[in-house]
C-alpha positions in Angstrom: 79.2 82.6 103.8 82.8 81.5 104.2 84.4 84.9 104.3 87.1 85.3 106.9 88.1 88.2 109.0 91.0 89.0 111.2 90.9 89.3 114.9 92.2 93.0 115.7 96.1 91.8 116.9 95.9 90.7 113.4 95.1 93.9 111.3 98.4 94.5 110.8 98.8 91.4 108.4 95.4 92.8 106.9 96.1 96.0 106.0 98.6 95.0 103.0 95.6 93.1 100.9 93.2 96.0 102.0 95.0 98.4 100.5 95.5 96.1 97.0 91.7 96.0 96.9 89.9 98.0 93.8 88.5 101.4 95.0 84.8 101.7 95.8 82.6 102.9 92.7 80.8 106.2 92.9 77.2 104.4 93.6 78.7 102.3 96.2 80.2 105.6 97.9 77.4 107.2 98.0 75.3 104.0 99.4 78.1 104.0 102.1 77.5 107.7 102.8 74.4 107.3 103.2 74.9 104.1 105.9 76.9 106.5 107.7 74.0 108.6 108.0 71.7 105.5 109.4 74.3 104.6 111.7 74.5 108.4 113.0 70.9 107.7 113.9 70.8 104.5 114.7 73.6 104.9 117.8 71.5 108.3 119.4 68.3 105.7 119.3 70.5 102.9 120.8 71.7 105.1 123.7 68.2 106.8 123.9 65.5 106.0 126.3 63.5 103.2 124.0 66.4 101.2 122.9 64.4 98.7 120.7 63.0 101.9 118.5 67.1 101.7 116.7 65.9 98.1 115.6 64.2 99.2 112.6 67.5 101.7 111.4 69.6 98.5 112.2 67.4 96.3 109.7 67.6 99.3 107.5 71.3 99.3 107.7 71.9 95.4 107.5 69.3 95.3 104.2 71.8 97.5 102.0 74.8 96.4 103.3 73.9 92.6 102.8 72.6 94.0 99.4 76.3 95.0 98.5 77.9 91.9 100.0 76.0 89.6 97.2 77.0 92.0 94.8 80.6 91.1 95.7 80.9 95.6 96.1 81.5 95.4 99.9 84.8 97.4 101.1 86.3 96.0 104.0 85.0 99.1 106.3 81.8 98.4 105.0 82.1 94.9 106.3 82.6 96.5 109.7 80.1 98.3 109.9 77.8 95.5 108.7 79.2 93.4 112.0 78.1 96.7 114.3 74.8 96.7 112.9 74.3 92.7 113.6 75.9 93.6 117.2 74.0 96.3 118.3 70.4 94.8 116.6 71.4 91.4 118.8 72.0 93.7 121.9 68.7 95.4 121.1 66.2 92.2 121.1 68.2 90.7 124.1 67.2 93.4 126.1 63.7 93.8 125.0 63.3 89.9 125.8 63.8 88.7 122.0 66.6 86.0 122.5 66.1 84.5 119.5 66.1 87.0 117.6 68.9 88.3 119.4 70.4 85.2 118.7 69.7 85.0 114.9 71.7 88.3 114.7 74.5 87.1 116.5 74.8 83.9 114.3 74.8 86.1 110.4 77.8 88.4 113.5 79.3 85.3 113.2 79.3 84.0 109.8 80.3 87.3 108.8 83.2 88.2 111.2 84.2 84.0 113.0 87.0 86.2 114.9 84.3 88.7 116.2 84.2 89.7 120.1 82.4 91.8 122.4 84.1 92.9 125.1 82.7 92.1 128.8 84.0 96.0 130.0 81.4 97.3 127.6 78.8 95.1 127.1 76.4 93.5 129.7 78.5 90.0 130.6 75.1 88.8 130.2 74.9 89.3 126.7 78.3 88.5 126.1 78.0 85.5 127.5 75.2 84.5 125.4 76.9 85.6 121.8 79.7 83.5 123.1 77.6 80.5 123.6 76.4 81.2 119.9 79.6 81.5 118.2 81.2 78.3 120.2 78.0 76.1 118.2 79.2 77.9 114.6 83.5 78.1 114.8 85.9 75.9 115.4 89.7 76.6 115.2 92.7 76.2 112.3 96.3 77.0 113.0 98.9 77.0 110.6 102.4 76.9 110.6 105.1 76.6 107.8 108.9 76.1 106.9 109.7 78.6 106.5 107.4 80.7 108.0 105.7 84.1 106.5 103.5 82.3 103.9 100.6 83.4 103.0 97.6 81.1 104.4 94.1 81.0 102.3 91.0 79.3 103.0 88.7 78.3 99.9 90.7 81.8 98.5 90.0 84.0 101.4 93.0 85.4 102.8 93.6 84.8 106.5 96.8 85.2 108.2 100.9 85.1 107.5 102.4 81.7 109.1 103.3 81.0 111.5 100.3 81.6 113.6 97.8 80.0 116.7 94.8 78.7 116.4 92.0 81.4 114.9 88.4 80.8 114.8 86.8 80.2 111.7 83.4 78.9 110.6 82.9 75.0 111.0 82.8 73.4 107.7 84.9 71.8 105.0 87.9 73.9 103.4 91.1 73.9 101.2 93.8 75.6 102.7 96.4 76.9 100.6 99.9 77.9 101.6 101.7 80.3 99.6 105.4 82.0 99.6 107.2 83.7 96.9 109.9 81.4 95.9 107.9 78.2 96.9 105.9 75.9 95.5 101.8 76.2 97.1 100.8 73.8 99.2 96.9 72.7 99.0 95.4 70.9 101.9 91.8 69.7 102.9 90.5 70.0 106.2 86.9 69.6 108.0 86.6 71.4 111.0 84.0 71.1 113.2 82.6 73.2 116.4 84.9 73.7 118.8 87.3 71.5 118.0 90.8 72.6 116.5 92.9 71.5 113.3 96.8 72.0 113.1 99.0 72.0 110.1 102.2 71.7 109.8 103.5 72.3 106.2 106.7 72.3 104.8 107.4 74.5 101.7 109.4 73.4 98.4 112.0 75.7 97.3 111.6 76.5 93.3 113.5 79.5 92.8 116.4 81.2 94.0 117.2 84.6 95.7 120.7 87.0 94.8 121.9 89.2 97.6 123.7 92.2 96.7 125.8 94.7 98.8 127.1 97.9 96.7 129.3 100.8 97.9 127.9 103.2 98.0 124.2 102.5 98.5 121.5 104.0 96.1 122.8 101.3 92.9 119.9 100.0 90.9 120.1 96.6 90.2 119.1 95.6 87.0 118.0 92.0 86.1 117.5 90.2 82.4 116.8 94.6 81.3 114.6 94.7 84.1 115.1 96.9 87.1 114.6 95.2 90.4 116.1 96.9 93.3 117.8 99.7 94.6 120.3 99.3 97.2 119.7 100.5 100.4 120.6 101.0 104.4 124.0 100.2 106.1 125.6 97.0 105.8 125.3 95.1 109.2 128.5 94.0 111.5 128.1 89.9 110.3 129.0 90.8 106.6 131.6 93.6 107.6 134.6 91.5 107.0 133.4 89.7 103.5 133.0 93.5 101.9 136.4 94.8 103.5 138.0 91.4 101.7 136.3 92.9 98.4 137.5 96.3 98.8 134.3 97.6 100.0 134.4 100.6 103.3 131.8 98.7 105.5 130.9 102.1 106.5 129.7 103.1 103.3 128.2 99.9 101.8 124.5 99.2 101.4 122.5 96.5 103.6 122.1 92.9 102.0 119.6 93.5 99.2 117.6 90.6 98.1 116.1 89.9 94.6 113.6 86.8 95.2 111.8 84.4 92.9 114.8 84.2 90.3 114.4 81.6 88.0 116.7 78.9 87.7 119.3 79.1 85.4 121.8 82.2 83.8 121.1 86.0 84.2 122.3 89.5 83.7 123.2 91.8 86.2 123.8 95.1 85.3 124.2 97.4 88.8 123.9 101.3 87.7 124.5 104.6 89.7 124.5 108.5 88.4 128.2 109.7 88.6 129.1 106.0 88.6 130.7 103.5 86.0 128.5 100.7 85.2 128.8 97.0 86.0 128.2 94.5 83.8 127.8 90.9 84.6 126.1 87.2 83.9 125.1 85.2 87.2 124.1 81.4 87.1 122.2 80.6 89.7 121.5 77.0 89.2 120.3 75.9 92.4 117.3 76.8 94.2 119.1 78.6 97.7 120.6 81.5 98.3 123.1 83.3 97.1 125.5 85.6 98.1 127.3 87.7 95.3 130.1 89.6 95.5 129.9 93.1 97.2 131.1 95.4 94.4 132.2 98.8 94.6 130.7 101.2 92.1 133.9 103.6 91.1 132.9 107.2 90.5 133.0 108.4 86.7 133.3 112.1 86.9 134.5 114.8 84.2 135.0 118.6 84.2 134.0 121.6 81.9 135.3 124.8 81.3 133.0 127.4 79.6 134.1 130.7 78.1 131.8 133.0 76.3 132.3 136.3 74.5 131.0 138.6 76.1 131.6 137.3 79.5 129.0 137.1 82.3 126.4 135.4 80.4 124.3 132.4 82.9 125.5 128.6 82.4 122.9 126.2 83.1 123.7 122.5 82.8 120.8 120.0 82.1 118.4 122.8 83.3 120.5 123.4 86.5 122.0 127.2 86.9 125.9 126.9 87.6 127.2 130.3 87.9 128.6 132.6 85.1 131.2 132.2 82.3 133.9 132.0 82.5 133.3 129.5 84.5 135.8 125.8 85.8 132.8 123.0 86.3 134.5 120.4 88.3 132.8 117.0 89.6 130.8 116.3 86.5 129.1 113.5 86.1 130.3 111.5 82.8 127.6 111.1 80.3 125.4 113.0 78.0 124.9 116.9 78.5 122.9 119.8 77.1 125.3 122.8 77.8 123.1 126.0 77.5 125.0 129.7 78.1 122.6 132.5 78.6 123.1 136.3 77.5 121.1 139.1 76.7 121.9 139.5 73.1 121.5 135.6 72.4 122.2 132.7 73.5 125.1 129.4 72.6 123.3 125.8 73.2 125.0 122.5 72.3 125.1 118.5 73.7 128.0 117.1 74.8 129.2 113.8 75.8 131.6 113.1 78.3 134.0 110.4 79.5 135.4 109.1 82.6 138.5 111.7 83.8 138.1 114.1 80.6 138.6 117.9 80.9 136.4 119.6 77.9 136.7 123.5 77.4 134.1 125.0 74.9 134.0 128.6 73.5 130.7 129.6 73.3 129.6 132.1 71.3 126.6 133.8 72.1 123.8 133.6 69.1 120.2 134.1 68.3 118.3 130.8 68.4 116.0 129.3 65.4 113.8 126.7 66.6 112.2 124.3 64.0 108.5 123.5 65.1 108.4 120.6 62.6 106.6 120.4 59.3 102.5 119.2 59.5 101.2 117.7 56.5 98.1 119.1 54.5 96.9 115.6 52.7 97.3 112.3 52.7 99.9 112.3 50.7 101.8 114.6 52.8 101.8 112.3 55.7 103.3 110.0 53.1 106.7 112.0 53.0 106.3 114.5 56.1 109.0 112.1 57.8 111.2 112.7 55.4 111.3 116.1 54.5 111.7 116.8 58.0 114.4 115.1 57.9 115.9 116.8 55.5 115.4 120.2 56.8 116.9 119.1 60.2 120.2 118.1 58.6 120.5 121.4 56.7 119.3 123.8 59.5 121.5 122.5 61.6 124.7 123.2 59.2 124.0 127.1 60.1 126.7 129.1 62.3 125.1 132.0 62.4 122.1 130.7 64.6 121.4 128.3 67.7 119.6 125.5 66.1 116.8 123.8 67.9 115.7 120.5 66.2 112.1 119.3 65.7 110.7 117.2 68.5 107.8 115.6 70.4 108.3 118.3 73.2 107.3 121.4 71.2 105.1 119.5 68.8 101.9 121.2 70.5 103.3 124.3 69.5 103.4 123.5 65.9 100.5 125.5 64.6 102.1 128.7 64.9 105.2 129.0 62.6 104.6 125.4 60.9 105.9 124.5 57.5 102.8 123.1 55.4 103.7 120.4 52.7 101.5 118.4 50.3 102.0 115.8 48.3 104.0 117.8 45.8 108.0 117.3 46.4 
């Protein structure tokens, strides 16, 4: 089996496309559970007085774990503990005077795990020396470097390391190496390697797409691409760009770090760059090159508002957007620009209305306190109901909501699970 594994300075690379992988089933779970157990028993027999008697747990162990392996169901911790059984069952026959069996599990150590070690401060040198002379007849060595570096290296689709890195053992035996990085075009090569000896490639990557780097003030923009949102801006800007973004009109000390977007296709695109509190920007980039580039920094001016609330009687609770603000009459200052829901709380009712708000504009409301009338919505009986249960909804929304007397709350998905109490049946008749 060509299945690669990482040596343990390189788990750090591996733990990204471990933690893509699918989830264990249920059954396999449980089979791993119960492994767990075997191996529980299977280390007390290894340490105990009659070593060999943990042989048969270890074959035991090996036979369901190699049964999930051909199923393709074999987590990555699974795996390891599949290479601890084949260690500790080649330990076992060594020292009872079995060497080739010893050595048999040592080789499936080795197809399974190329980078495997055993550590002379734990083990016997004896017996390390021994699996070592076993792996050297199965692995030879592949290093792979790029430019640029931090591609992603595959052999025959098994993921083994980021570039650039030295040579790592890996099973002798013919492969296709891919070399992959977001941006580039993939590079495929062939290579044979055998026993001991060691293949280096050198492979140079073709730019396809382009990257935009954006630095906002303040930090915390999205960055929308083609109606897409790509990015938020983050961090501090460092020294090296300082004096570009003070040309701009950008405070250094308040802009975001260089934020990439990668992969871009060639060609035109719109940027929109959005923040709460903020005016929008609005803007098409061509980026008709494959390379870098830099845009300009912008500077994301604040779009604020205030309110002034007034009720009758006084001292009822404002909450804007859900948020409690105090008591009316009340000076809101600071607001953000946009769309509202104003709602002024009182004991004997109750004044609730959306408003809208521009950049720099002072809005003062009266707000008379009312009972509320919430519409549920109407449910229809029949088919033909459903037919026209759009519409006379509709209809009854426009003219409820022409009362004065009463808080109107509209119809709407949110309180639709509430609409078998106090519904409004219609059928086909109009």
């Amino acid at each position: 089996m060509n299945r690669m594994a990482l040596v343990a300075v390189m788990l750090t690379l591996a733990s990204p496309v471990r933690a893509q992988e699918t989830p264990p089933s249920d059954a396999v779970q449980r089979e791993l559970q119960s492994v767990q157990d075997l191996r529980v028993r299977a280390a007390a027999e290894f340490d105990g007085p009659q070593q060999s008697r943990a042989i048969v747990i270890l074959d035991e162990i090996v036979t369901r774990l190699e049964a999930l392996r051909r199923e393709g169901t074999l987590p990555p911790r699974g795996r390891d503990a599949l290479a601890e059984a084949y260690e500790l069952r080649g330990r076992a026959y060594y020292n009872i005077g079995l060497q080739e069996k010893a050595a048999d599990s040592f080789r499936s150590l080795v197809q399974l795990q190329p980078q495997y070690a055993i550590s002379k401060d734990r083990v016997s040198p004896k017996i390390v020396d021994y699996f070592n002379s076993v792996k050297k007849a199965l692995v030879g060595y592949l290093a792979v470097s790029s430019k640029p570096a931090g591609a992603k290296v595959t052999l025959n689709g098994e993921f083994l390391s980021l570039t650039d890195f030295f040579p790592l053992e890996v099973l002798a035996g013919d492969y296709t190496v891919a070399v992959a990085r977001e941006g580039y075009r993939t590079e495929t090569r062939t290579v044979s390697i055998a026993p001991k000896a060691t293949e280096t490639l050198d492979v140079p990557l073709t730019r396809i797409s382009a990257s935009a780097f954006f630095v906002t003030e303040p930090a915390g923009v999205e960055i929308w691409m083609d109606g897409a949102l790509s990015v938020t801006t983050a961090g501090t800007l460092a020294p090296d760009f300082a004096a570009a973004a003070r040309e701009k009109g950008l405070d250094p000390s308040r802009a975001s770090a260089r934020t990439e977007i990668g992969g871009l296709s060639l060609g035109s695109h719109v940027v929109e760059l959005r923040k709460k509190c903020h005016e929008s920007v609005r803007k098409t980039v061509d980026l008709s090159e494959a390379k870098d580039y830099d845009l300009e920094p912008v500077k994301m001016e604040e779009s604020l508002s205030s309110l002034s609330l007034r009720s009758e009687p006084p001292g009822a609770k404002i909450y804007l957007d859900g948020e409690a603000m105090g008591v009316t009459p009340k000076e809101l200052d600071g607001v953000c620009s946009g769309k509202h829901r104003v709602e002024v709380k009182h004991t004997s009712g109750k004044f609730l209305q959306d408003v809208v708000l521009e950049r720099n504009e002072s809005l003062t409301l009266d707000c008379p306190i009312r009972p509320s009338l919430a519409f549920l919505g109407v449910v229809a009986e029949s088919a033909g109901g459903d037919r026209v249960a759009a519409e006379v909804q509709d209809i009854l929304d426009k003219n409820l909501s022409k009362m004065t007397s009463l808080n109107f709350l509209p119809a709407s998905p949110a309180r639709a699970c509430c609409r078998e109490r106090g519904r409004i049946p219609i059928s086909s008749a109009r």
